[in-house]
C-alpha positions as semicolon CSV with decimal commas, in nm:
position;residue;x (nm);y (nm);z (nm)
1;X;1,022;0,436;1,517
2;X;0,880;0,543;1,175
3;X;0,553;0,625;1,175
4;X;0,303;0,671;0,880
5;X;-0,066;0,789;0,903
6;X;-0,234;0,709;0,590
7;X;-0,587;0,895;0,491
8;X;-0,795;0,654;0,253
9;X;-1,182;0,676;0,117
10;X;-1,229;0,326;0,206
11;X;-0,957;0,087;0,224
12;X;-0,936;-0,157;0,366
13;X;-1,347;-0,180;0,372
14;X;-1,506;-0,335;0,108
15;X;-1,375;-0,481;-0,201
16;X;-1,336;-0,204;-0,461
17;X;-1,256;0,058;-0,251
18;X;-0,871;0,179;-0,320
19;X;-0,778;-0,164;-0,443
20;X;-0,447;-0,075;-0,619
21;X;-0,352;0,009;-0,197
22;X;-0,368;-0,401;-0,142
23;X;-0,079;-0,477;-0,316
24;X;0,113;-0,053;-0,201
25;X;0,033;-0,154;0,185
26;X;0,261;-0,446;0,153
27;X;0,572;-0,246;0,078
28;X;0,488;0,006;0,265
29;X;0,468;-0,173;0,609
30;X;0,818;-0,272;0,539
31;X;0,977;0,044;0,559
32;X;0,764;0,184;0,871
33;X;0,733;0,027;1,174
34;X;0,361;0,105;1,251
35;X;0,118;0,215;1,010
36;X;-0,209;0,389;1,093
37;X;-0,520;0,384;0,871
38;X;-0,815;0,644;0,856
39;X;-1,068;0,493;0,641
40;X;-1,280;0,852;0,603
41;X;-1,636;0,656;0,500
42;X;-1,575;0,279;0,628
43;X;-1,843;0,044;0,543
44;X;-2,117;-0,058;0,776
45;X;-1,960;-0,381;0,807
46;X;-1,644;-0,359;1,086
47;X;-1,496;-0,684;0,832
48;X;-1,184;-0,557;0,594
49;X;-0,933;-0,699;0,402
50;X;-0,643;-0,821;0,499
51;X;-0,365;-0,587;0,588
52;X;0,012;-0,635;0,760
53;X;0,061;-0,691;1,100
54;X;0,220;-0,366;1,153
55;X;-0,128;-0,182;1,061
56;X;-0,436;-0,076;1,188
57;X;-0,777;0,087;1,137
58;X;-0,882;0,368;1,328
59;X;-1,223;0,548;1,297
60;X;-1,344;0,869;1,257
61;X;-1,689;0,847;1,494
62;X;-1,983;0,963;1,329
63;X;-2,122;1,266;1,418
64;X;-2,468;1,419;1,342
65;X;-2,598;1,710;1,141
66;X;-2,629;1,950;1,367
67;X;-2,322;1,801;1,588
68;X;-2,115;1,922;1,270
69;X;-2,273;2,236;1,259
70;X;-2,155;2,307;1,672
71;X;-1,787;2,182;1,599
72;X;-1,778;2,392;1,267
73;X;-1,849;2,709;1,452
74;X;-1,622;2,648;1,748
75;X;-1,308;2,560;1,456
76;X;-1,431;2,868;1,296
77;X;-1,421;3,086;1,584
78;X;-1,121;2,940;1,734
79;X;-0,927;2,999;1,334
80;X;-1,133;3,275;1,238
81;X;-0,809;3,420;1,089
82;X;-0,658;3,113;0,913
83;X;-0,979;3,064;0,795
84;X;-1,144;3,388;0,636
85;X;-0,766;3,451;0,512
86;X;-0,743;3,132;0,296
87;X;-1,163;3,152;0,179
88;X;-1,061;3,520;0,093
89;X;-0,781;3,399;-0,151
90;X;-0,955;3,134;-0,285
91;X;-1,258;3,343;-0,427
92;X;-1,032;3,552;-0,553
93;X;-0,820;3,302;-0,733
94;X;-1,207;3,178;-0,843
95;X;-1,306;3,514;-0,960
96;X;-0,972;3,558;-1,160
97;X;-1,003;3,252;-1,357
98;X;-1,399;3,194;-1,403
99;X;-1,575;3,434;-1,258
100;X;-1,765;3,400;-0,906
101;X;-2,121;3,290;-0,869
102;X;-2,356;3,165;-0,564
103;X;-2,258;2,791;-0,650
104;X;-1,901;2,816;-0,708
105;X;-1,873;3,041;-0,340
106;X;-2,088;2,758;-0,185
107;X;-1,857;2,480;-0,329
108;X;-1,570;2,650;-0,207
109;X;-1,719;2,687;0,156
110;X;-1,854;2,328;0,143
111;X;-1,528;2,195;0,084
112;X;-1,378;2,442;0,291
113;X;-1,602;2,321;0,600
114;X;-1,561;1,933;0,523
115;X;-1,161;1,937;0,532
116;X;-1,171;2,131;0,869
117;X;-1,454;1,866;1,015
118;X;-1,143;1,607;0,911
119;X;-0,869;1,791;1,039
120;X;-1,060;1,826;1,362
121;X;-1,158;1,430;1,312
122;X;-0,766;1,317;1,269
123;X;-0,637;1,535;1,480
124;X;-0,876;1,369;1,772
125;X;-0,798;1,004;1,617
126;X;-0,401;1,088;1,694
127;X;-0,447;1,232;2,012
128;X;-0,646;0,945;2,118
129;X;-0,400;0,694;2,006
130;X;-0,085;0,883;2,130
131;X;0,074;0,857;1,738
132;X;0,358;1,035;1,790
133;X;0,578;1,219;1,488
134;X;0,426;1,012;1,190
135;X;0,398;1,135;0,833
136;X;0,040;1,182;0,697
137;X;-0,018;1,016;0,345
138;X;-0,346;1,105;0,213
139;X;-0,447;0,865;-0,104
140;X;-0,595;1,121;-0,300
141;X;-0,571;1,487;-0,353
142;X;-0,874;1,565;-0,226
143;X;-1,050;1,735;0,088
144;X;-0,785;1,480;0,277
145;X;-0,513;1,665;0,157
146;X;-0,670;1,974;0,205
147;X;-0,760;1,880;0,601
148;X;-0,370;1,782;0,585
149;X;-0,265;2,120;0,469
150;X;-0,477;2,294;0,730
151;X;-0,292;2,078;0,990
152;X;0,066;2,157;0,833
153;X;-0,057;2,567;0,921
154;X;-0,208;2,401;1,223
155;X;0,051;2,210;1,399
156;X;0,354;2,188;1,126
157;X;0,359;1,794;1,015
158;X;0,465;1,666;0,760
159;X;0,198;1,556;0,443
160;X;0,196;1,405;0,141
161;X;-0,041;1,301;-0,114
162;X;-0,096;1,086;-0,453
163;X;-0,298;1,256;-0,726
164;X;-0,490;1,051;-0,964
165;X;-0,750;1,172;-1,218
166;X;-1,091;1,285;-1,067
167;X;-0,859;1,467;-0,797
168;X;-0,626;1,607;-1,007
169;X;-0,758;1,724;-1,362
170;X;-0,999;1,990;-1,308
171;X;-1,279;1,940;-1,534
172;X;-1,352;1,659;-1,358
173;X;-1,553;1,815;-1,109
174;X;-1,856;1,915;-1,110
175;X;-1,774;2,324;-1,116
176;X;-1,460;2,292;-1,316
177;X;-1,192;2,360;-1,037
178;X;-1,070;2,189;-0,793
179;X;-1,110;2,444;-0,432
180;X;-0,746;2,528;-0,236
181;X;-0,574;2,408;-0,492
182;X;-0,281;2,621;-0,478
183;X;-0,317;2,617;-0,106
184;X;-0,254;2,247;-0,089
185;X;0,042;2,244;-0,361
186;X;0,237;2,531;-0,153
187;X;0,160;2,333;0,190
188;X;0,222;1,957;0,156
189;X;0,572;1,860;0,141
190;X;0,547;1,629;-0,178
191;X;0,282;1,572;-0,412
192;X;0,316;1,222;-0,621
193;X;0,107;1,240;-0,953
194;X;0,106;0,890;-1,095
195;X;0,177;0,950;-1,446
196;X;0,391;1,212;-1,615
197;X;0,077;1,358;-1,761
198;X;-0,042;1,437;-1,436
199;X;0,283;1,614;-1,339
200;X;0,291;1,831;-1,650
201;X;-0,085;1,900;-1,591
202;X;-0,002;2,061;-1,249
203;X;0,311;2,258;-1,389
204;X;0,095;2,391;-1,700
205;X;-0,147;2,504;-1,460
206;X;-0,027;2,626;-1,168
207;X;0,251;2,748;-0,952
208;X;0,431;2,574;-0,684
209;X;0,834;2,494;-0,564
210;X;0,981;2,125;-0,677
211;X;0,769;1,935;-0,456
212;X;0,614;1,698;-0,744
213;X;0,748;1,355;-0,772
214;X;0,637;1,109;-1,007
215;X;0,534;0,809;-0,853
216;X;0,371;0,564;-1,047
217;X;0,178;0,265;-0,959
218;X;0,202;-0,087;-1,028
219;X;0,080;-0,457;-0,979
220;X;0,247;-0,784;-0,898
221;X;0,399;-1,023;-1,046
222;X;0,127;-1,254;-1,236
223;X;0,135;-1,656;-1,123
224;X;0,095;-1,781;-1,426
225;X;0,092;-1,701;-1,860
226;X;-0,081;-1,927;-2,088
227;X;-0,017;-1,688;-2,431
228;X;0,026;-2,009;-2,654
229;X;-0,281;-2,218;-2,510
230;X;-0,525;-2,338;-2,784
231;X;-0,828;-2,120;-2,770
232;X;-1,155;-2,162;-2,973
233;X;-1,312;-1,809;-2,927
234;X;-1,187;-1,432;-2,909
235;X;-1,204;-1,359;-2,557
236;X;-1,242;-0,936;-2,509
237;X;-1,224;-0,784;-2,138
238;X;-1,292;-0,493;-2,018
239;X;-1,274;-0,375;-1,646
240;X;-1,369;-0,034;-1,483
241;X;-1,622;0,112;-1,274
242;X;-1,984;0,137;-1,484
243;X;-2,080;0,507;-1,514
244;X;-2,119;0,745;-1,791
245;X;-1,677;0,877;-1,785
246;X;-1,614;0,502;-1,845
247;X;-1,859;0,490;-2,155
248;X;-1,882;0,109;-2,107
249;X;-2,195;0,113;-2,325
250;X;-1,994;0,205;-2,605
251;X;-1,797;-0,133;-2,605
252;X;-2,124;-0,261;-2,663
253;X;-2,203;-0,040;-2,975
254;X;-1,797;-0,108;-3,062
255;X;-1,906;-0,492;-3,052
256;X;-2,202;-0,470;-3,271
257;X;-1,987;-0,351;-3,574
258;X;-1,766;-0,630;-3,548
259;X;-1,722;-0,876;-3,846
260;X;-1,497;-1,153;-3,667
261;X;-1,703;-1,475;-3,523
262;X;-1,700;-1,620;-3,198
263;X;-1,613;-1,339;-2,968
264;X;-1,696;-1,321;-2,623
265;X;-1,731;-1,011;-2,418
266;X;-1,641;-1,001;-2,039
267;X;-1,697;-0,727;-1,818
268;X;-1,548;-0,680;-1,470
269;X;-1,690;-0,388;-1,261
270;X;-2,040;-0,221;-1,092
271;X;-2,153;0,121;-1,064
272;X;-2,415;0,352;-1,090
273;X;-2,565;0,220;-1,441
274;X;-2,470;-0,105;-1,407
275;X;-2,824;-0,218;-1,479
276;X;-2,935;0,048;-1,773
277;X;-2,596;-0,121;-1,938
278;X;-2,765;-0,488;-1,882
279;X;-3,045;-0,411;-2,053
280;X;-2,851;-0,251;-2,331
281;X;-2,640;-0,561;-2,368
282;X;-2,907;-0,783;-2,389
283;X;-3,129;-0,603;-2,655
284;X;-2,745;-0,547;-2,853
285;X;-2,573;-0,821;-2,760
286;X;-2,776;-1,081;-2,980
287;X;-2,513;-1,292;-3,156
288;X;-2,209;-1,218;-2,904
289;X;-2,138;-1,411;-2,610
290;X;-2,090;-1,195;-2,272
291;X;-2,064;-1,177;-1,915
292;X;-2,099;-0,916;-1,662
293;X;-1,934;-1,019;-1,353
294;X;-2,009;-0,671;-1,149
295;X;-1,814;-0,647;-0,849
296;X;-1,557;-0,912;-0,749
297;X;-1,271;-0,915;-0,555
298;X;-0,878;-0,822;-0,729
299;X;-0,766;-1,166;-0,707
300;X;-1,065;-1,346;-0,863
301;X;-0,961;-1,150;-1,202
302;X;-0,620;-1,217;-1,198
303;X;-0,738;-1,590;-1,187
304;X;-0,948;-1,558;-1,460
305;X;-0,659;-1,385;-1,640
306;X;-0,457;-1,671;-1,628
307;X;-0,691;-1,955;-1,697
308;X;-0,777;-1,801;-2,001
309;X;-0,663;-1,640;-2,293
310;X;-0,775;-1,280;-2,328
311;X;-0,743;-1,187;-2,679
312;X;-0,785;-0,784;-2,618
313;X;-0,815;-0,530;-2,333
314;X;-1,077;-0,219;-2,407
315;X;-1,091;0,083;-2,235
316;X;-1,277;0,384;-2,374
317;X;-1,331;0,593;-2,044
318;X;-1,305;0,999;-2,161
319;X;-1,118;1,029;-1,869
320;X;-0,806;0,840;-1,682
321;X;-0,550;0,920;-1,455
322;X;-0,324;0,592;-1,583
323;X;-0,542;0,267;-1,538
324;X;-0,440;0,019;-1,287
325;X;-0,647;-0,229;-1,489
326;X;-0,466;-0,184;-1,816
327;X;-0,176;-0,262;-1,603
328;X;-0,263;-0,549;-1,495
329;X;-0,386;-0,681;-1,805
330;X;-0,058;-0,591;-1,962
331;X;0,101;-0,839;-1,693
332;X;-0,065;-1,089;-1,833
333;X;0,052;-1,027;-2,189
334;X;-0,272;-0,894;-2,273
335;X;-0,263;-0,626;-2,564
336;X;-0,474;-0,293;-2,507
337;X;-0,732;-0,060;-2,702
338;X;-0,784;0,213;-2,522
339;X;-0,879;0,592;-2,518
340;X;-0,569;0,849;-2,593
341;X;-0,669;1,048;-2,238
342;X;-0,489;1,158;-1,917
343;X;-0,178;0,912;-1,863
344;X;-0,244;0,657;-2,072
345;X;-0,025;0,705;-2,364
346;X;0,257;0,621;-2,128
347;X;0,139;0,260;-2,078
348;X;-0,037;0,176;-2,444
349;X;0,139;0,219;-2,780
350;X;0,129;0,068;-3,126
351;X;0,375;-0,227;-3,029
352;X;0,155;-0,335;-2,750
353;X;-0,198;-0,213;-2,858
354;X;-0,388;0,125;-3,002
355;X;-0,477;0,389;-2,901
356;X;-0,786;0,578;-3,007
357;X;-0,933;0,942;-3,018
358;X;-1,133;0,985;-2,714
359;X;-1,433;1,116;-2,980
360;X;-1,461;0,753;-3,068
361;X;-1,518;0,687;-3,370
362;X;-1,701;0,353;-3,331
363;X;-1,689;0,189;-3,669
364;X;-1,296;0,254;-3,730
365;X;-1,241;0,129;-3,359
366;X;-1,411;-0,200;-3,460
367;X;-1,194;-0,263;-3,759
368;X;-0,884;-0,218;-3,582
369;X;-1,006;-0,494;-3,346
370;X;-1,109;-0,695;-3,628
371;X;-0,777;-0,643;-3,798
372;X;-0,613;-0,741;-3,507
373;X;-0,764;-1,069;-3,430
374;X;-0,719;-1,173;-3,800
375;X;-0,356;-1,116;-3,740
376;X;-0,146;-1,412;-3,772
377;X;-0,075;-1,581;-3,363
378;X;0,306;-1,452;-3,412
379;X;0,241;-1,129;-3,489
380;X;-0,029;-1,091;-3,206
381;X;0,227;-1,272;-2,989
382;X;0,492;-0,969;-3,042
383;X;0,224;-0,718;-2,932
384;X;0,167;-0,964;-2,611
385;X;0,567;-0,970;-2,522
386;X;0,561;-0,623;-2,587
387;X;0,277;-0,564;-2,339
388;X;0,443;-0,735;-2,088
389;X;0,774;-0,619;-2,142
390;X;0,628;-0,231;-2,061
391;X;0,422;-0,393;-1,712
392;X;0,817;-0,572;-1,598
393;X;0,997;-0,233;-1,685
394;X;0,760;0,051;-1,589
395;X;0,435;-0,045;-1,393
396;X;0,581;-0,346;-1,172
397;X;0,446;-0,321;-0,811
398;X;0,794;-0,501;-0,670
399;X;0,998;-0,207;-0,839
400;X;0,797;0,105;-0,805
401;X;0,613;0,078;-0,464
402;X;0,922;-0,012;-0,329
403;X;1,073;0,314;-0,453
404;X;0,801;0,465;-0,323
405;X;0,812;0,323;0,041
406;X;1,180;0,411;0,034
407;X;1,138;0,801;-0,023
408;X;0,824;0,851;0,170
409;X;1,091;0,699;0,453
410;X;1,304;0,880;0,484
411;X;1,187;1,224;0,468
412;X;1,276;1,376;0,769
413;X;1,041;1,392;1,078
414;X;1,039;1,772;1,261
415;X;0,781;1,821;1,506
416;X;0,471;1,615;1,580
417;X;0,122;1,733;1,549
């Protein structure tokens, strides 16, 4: 039987945690024959969304403060060597390329401490269960992936991990490195960046054999277009988590320069100031339509995608890995402004939308979007078939996790943890 053990934030809890995984899990649980999920922070709520038959959701049992502090000493005395060797060559690596300070050695111990708490955790959750040979598939390269690569030293599975954007480019945390690394690229037997940029990131910046694979991600196959349906207003979407790397806020400034008439703003997404950009929207917002929907589940914006006609797609985040949401606007032959950062010039170009300097130059970004929706319907049509031409050819869910599902298959099983 193939087995896969799959290391998530979230998913299935919730409904914005890991959401691009809805539509991976599907493929997925055709090519293995049982498929294991660790949730590592589930929701207080035991309810999740809906996942194959083939799966399941195991726990890791919370533990208290100073019932960490017990099991870190024990793993600590019982891999005193494995341990003091691989903190030893990660300050060093630290000290070579920034210099070493008080924070940056605590931040390499924290993390250090968490991913052997969750190697002890899954190893437990495995045990307990009786999961025999699987491969581990950690979502993210992140402490999972670390705790993965301390079990590869550990007990010799096999691991692999995605890398995205806040766990793969380095200046996206909050002491501009990401800790073990190197550790984790020389250890886990494939790494999957989702966009090319991400796989050129890695090779520009560190060292490692030919275990990178680009894997990109996709969405389905949309139910419905309605391009050529009469529309009386301009209809601008944007969807993303609401914090200060997404720059929302400045689709509201971007939509206070515009000249064009009756355009209405909608916003999909929550976060941590969701409410500051409320307020901000109302005091700006005074001749311009707009909603802010906040959280809502995948499938309620596809709907809304094809009962209506979306004239543009904004994104002007200052950081992406490759946006799922662009994607799936793009399936829905809607064109795309967005940021020039991380992956995305490999989904957005000038025959299906624009692409901007990530310095944002807010009055120039508002007359390409006026220029655009003054266009002629044929020409805008060309940039929608062109949109949707790039979702059925490089980001289609069918196609790519599919691929995906297939080599994470068959790699070859050689011991069991």
């Amino acid at each position: 039987m193939k087995k896969l053990v799959l290391i998530t934030n979230g998913f299935p809890y919730g409904i914005v945690n890991e959401t691009f995984l809805e539509e991976e899990i599907g493929y997925l649980s055709k090519k293995f024959d049982e498929i294991t999920i660790i949730a590592r922070t589930p929701c207080k709520s035991q309810e999740h969304r809906s996942i194959p038959l083939n799966c399941k959701v195991l726990h890791i049992s919370p533990t208290s403060s100073i019932q960490e502090w017990f099991i870190l000493l024990w793993l600590g005395a019982r891999n005193f060597f494995f341990i003091s060797q691989l903190v030893a060559t990660d300050l060093k690596n630290c000290y070579k390329r920034f210099g070493i300070s008080a924070k940056r050695m605590k931040f390499i111990l924290h993390t250090c401490a968490k991913a052997l708490l969750l190697s002890d955790q899954i190893t437990k959750i495995i045990d307990a269960d009786k999961i025999n040979e699987p491969i581990y598939y950690s979502y993210w390269l992140d402490t999972s992936s670390l705790a993965l690569s301390i079990l590869v030293n550990k007990k010799n599975i096999i691991a692999i991990a995605r890398a995205h954007r806040g766990d793969l480019y380095e200046e996206t945390s909050p002491f501009g490195f990401h800790p073990f690394r190197q550790f984790v690229l020389d250890t886990l037997e494939r790494i999957y960046p989702i966009s090319v940029s991400g796989k050129e990131y890695l090779e520009d910046n560190f060292t490692f054999d030919s275990n990178l694979v680009v894997s990109r991600l996709g969405v389905n196959d949309p139910q419905a277009h309605i391009a050529n349906k009469q529309y009386e207003e301009n209809i601008i979407v944007s969807c993303s988590y609401v914090s200060n790397i997404k720059r929302v806020d400045k689709i509201i400034e971007v939509l206070e320069n515009l000249k064009t008439k009756s355009i209405k703003w909608i916003h999909f997404g929550d976060g941590p100031i969701y409410k500051k950009l409320n307020k901000l929207a109302q005091k700006k917002l005074i001749n311009i339509k707009y909603e802010l929907k906040g959280s809502v589940e995948n499938t309620q914006i596809h709907t809304f995608y094809e009962q209506n006609h979306i004239s543009l797609f904004v994104n002007l985040s200052t950081s992406e890995g490759i946006p799922v949401s662009i994607m799936e606007a793009m399936s829905h032959q809607i064109p795309t402004l967005a940021t020039n950062v991380g992956g995305v010039s490999e989904l957005v170009d000038d025959t299906n939308g624009f692409l901007v300097s990530p310095d944002l130059d807010i009055k120039m970004i508002a007359k390409k979007i006026d220029t655009y929706l003054n266009l002629d319907e044929s020409i805008q049509q060309e940039y929608r078939e062109a949109a949707y031409l790039k979702w059925k050819l490089e980001y289609r869910a069918s196609t790519n996790y599919d691929k995906f599902a297939s080599q994470i298959s068959s790699i070859q099983i050689t011991s069991e943890i």
